[in-house]
C-alpha positions in Angstrom: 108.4 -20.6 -10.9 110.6 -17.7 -9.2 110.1 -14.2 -10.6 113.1 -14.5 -13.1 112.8 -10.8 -13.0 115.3 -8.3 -10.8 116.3 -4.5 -10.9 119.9 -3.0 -9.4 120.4 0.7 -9.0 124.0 1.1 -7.8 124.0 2.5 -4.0 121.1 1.1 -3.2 120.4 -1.3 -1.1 124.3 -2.3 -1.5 123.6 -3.8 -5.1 120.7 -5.8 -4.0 117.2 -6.6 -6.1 114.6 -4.5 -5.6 112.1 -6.7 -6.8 112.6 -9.0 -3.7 110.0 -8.2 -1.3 111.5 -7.5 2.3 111.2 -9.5 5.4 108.5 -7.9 8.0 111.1 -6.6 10.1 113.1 -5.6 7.9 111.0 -1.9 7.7 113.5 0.3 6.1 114.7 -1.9 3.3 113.5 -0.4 -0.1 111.8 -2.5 -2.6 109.9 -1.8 -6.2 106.5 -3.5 -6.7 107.1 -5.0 -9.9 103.8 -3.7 -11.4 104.9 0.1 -11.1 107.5 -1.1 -13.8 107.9 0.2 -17.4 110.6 -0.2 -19.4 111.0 1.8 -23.3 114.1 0.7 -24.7 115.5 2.1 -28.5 117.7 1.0 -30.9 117.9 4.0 -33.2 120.0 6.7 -31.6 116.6 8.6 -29.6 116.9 7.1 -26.1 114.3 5.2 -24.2 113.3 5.0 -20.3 112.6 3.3 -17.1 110.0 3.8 -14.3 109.3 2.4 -11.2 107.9 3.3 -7.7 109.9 3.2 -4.7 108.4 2.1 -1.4 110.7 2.2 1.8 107.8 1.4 4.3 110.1 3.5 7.5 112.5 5.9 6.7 116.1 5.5 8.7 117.0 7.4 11.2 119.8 8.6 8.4 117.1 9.5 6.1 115.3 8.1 3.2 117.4 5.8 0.5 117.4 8.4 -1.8 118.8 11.0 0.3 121.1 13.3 -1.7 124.5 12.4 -1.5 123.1 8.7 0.0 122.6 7.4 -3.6 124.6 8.1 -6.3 124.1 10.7 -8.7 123.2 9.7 -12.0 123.0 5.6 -10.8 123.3 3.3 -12.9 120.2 1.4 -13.8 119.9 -2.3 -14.5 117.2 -4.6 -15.3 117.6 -8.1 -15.9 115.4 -11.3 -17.1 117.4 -14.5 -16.1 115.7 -16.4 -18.7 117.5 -13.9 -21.2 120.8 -13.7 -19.5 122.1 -13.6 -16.0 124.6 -11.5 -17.0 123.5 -9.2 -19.5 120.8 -6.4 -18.5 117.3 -6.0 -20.3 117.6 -2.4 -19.8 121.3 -0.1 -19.2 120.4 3.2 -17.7 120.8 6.0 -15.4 118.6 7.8 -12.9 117.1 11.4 -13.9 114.6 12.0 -11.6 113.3 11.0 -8.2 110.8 12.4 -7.4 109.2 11.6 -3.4 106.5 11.6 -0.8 105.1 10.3 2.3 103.7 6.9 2.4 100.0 7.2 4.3 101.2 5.9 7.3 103.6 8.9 7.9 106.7 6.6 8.6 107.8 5.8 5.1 108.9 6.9 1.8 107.2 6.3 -1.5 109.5 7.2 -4.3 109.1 7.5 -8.7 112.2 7.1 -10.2 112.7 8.4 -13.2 116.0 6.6 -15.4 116.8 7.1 -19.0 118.6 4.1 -21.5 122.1 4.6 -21.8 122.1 6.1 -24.9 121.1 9.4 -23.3 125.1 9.3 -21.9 126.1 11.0 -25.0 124.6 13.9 -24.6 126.3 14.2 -21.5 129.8 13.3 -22.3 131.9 16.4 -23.8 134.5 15.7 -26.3 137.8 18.6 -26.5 141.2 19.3 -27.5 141.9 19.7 -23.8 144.8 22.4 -23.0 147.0 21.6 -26.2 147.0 23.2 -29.0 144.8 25.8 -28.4 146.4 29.3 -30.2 145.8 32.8 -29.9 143.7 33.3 -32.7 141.5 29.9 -31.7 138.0 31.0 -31.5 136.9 28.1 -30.5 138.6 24.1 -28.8 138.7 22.9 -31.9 140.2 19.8 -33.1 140.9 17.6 -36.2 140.6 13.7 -36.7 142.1 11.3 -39.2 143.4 12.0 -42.5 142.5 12.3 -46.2 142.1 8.1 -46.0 140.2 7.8 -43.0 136.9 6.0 -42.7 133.8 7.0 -40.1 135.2 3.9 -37.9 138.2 5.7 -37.7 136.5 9.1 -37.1 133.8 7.1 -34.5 137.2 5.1 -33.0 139.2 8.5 -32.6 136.5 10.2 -30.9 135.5 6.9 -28.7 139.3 7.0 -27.6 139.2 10.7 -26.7 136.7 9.8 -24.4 138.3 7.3 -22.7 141.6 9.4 -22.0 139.6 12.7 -20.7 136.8 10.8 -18.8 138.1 9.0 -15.9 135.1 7.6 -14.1 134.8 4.3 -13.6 130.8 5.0 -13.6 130.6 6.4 -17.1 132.1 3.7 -18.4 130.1 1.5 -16.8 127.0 3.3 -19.2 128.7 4.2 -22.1 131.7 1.5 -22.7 134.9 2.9 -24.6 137.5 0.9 -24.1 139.0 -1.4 -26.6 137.1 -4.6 -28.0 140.0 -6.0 -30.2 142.9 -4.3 -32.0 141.4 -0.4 -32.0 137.8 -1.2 -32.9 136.2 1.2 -30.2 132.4 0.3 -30.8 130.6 -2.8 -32.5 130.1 -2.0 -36.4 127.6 -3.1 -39.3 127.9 -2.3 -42.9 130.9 -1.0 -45.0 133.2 1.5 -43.2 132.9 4.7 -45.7 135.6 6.9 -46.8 134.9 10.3 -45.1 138.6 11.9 -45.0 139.8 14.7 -42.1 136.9 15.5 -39.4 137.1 18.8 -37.6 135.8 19.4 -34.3 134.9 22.1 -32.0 134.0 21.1 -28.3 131.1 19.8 -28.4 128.7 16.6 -26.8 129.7 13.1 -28.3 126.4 12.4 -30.0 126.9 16.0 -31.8 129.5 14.8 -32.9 128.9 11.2 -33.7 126.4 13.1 -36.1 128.6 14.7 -37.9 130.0 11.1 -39.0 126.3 10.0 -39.6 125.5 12.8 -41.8 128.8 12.5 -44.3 128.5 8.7 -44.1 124.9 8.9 -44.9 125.5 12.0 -47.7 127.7 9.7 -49.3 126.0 6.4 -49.5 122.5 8.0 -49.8 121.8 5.3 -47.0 120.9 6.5 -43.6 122.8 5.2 -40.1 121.9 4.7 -36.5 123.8 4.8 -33.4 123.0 3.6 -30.2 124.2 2.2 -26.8 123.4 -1.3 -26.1 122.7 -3.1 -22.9 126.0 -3.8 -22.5 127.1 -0.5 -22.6 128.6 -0.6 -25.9 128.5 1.8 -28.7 126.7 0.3 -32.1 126.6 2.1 -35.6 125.6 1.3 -38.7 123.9 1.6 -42.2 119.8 1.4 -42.3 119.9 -1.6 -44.8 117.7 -3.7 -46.5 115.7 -6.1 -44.2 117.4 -9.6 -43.8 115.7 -12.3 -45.5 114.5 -13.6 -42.2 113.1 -12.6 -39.3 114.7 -12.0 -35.9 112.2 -11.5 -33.2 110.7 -13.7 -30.8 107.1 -14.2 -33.2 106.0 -13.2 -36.3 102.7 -11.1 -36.1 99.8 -11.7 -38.6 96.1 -11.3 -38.7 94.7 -14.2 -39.7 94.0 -16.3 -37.1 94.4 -19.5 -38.9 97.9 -18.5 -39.1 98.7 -18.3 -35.0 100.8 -21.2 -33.7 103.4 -21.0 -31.0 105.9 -22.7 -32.7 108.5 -25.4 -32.3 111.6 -26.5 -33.3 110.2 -27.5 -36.6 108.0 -24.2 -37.0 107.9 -20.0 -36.5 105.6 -18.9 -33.4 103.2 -16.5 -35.2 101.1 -14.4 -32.6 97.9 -12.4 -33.6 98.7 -8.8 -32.0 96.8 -6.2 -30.2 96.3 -2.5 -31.4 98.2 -3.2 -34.9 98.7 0.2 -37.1 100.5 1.9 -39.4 101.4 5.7 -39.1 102.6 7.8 -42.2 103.6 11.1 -40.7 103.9 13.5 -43.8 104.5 16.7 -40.7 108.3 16.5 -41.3 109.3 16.1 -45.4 111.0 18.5 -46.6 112.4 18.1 -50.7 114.2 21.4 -51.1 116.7 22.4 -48.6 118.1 26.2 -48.5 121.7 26.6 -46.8 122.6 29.8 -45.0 126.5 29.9 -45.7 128.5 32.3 -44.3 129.3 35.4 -47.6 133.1 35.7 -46.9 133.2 32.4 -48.5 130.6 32.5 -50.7 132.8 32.2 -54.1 133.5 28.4 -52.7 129.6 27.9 -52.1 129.6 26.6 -55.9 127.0 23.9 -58.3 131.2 23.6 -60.3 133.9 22.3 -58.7 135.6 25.1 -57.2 137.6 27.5 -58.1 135.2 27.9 -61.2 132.5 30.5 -60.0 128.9 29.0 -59.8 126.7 29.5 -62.6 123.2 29.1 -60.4 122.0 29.2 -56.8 124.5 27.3 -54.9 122.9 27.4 -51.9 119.7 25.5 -52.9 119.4 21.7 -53.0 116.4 20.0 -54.0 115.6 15.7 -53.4 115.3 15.0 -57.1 118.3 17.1 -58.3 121.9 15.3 -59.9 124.0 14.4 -56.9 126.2 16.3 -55.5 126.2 19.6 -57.4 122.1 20.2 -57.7 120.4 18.0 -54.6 120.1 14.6 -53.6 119.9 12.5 -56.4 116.7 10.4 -55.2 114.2 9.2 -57.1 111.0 11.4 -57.7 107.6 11.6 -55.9 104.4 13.0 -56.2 103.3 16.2 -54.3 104.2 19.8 -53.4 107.7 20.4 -52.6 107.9 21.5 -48.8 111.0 23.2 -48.1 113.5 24.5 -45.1 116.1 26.7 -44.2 119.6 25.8 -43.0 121.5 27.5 -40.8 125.3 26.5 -41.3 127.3 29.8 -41.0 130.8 27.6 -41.1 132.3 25.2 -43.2 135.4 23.5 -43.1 136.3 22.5 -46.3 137.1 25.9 -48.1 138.1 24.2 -51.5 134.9 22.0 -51.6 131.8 23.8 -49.6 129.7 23.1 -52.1 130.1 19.4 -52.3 129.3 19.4 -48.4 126.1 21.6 -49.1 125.5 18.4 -51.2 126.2 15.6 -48.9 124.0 17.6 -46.1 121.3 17.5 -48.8 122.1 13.9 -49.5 122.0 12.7 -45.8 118.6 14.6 -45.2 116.5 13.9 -47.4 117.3 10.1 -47.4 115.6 10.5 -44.3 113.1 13.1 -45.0 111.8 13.5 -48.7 109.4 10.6 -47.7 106.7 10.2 -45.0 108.3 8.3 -42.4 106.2 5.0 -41.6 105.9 3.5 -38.0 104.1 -0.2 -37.5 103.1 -0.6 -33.9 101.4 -3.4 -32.1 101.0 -4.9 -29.2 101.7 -8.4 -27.6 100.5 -9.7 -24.4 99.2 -12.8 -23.1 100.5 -15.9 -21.9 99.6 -19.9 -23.2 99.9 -21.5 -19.4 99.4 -25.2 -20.6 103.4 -24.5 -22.1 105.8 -23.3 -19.5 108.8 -24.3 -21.1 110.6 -24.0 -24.0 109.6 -21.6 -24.5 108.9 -19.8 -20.8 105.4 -18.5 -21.6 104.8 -18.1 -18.3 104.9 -14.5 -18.0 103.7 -13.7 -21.8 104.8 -14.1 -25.2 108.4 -12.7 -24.3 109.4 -15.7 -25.8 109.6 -17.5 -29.3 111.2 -19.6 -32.4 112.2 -17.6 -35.2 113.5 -18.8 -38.5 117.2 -18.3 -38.8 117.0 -19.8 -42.7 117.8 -23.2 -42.3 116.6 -24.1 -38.4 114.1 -22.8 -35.3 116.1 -20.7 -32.9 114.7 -20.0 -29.6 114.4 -16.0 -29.1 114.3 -15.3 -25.3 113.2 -11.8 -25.4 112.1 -8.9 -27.4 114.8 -6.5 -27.7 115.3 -2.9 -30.4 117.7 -4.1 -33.4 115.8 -7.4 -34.4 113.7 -7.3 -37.1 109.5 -8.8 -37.1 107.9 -10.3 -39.4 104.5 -8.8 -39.9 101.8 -10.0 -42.5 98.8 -7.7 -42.6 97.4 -7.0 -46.1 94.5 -4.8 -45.2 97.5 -2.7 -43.7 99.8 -2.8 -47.2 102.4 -5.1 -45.2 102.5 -8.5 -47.0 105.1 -10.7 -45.2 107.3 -7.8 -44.6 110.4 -7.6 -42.5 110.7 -4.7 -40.3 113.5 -3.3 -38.2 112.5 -3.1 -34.6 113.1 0.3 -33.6 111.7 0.3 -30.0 110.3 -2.0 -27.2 107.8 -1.0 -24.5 107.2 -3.2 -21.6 104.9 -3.2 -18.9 104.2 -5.7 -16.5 100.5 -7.0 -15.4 99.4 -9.2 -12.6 97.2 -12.0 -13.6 96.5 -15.5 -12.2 99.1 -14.6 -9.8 102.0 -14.3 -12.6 103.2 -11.1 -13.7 102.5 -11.0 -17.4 104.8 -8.9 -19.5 103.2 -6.4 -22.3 105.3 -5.9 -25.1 104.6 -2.2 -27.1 106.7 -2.8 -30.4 107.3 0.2 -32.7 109.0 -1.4 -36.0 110.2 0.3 -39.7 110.8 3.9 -37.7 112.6 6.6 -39.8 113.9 9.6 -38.3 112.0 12.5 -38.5 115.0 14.1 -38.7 119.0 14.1 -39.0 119.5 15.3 -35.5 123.0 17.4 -36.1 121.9 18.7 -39.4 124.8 21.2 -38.8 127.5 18.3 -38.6 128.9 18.1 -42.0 129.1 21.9 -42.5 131.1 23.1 -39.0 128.2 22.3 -36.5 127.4 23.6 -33.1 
């Protein structure tokens, strides 16, 4: 079988695969050896990577291929699996680093490239008010979105069309998609869309303020969201639910080994994994939350609806306290109560500060007034005697999964499905987990490059990355 495998990095090579090996003669064509290849890809808002090794075995007399200005800046990245898609990438990305040195023979080039997921484009893209409106008295480009009605698609629409009129690159949109998919739906949405009212913005980086929606939605729902940019470049939020009722990954992972099978039409593929564990990292809870509001508007900074002056600390919130006045309104847990300190010096909503105060409270401790579990395991392998439906001859990238009334073929393992994992010993018993990040790597044996799958499932954020959003940011 072929190598269904290829890589494109615009500029180079003019578009061509650099997974192909060269021709002999053909001494200053680039190519990546396969096995220098790792991919990370997320699906919860923290971007993943790529990185390969370059080798041009004679450098041109116009210099090497990554001479500056010869490639483009920030290239886009693509990795594809044909049996997946011939269309649709593994991995969206852009270069960050190359970094590179002599090959041995003193002729050539050998070159590590350094590219992160797409998601990492919104850190980089800059939403403003532009040159309009801007008064005297501004202090900062500030804007506002929406209305008393508007939902966080309408905020996360508004801000997704913003960028589309002030960036005018043809590359950018390439990684980070904002144009319309129907009607004025901007990005692709799961959930309930969440009444949030008027947003106000101050120039700032698009996942900043994609925050700032996350954290009201989430203060209001008591439910966090993720964000992220797909491989096909487009933008994807939504609530953290509860698990579907079946599984959407390639295999289910268990630890019996009576239980392996790799599955049919008829029957789940069920794969014993390598390096299964659980990690409950207790470093980042925090149940008591102290906000630093600016004094000249402490009198709004109330436990009461405003304008009736507060009656205790107004700037405290604690997990287990009555929503939205006194915390977060979660149920209680044993332990010490671990606090932090806020800084949030401006906020918007003058006749209501203290129900934001809330709603920050709400949205962080959903995500923080527990330890935050990871599952991660390993898969790896490959069942030669079967080298077709499904394709394991390159590993178990490949699998039936249980869709609740059939076997669907799953052709690869990808961040946003959810696994099915049944460990005991481990407390998981048949239990459904998001799939929050893939890792692979690629291994020669028998001749075949064999693909290692690193899964890291159930992930909660550590933390609510704006933390700032709700209350006037930075």
């Amino acid at each position: 079988m072929a190598n269904p495998f290829s890589l494109i990095v615009a500029g180079v090579d003019s578009g061509a695969n650099l997974l192909d090996l060269p021709a002999p003669s053909a001494t200053t064509t680039p190519y990546v050896e396969l096995g220098s290849l790792s991919i990370s890809m997320s699906g919860d808002g923290s971007a993943g990577g790529m990185n390969f090794v370059v080798i041009q075995p004679k450098t041109p007399v116009g210099g090497p291929w990554w001479k500056s200005g010869g490639v483009y800046d920030n290239a886009r990245v693509q990795f594809f699996d044909s049996r997946y898609s011939a269309s649709a990438p593994i991995f969206l990305g852009f270069i960050t680093n190359i970094e590179g040195e002599l090959l041995e023979n003193g002729l050539g080039t050998r070159a590590t490239v350094q590219a992160a997921q797409a998601s990492a484009w919104l850190q980089n893209t800059i939403i403003r008010n532009g040159t309009t409106g801007i008064r005297a008295t501004s202090f900062v480009d500030s804007f506002t979105l929406g209305s008393s009605t508007s939902t966080d698609r309408d905020i996360i629409n508004g801000l997704l069309a913003r960028v589309y009129t002030q960036v005018n690159d043809a590359t950018t949109r390439q990684i980070l998609d904002t144009s319309v998919i129907s009607g004025s739906t901007r990005a692709i949405y799961t959930g309930s869309a969440q009444t949030i009212g008027k947003q106000t913005f101050k120039a700032t980086t698009l996942q900043s303020a994609i925050d700032q929606v996350v954290e009201e939605a989430g203060g209001l729902t008591s439910t966090q969201y993720r964000f992220w940019v797909d491989n096909s470049a487009r933008l994807n939020y939504g609530p953290v639910t509860a698990a579907p009722s079946v599984a959407t990954a390639p295999a289910e992972i268990v630890t019996d080994p009576a239980s392996a099978q790799t599955g049919s039409t008829g029957a789940a593929t069920r794969l014993l994994a390598r390096d299964l564990r659980v990690n409950l990292d207790h470093d980042n809870i925090v149940k008591g939350i102290f906000v630093m509001a600016d004094s000249a508007y402490a009198r709004y900074d109330s436990n009461q609806t405003w304008p009736t002056a507060p009656t205790n600390d107004p700037y405290f919130r604690t997990y287990t306290g009555t929503y939205s006045r006194n915390g977060a309104g979660l149920a209680s847990r044993n332990g010490p109560l671990p606090h932090e300190v806020f800084s949030a010096p401006k906020i918007v909503k003058k006749a209501d500060r203290g129900a934001d105060i809330g709603l920050l409270a709400r949205a962080t401790m959903t995500s923080r007034a527990q330890p935050r579990r990871t599952v991660t395991f390993t898969v790896a392998g490959a069942d030669l005697a079967q080298t077709s439906n499904p394709d394991w001859e390159y590993g178990y990238s490949q699998g039936y999964a249980y869709n609740g009334s059939t076997y669907d073929l799953i052709k690869a393992w990808l961040p946003g499905q959810y696994v099915k994992l049944t460990a005991p010993s481990l407390d998981l018993s048949s239990a459904i987990l998001f799939v929050a990040s893939v890792t692979m790597r690629f291994a020669e044996g028998g001749g075949t490059y064999q693909v290692q799958y690193e899964i890291e499932a159930d992930f909660r954020r550590q933390y609510l990355r704006g933390l700032r959003g709700i209350i006037g940011g930075e």
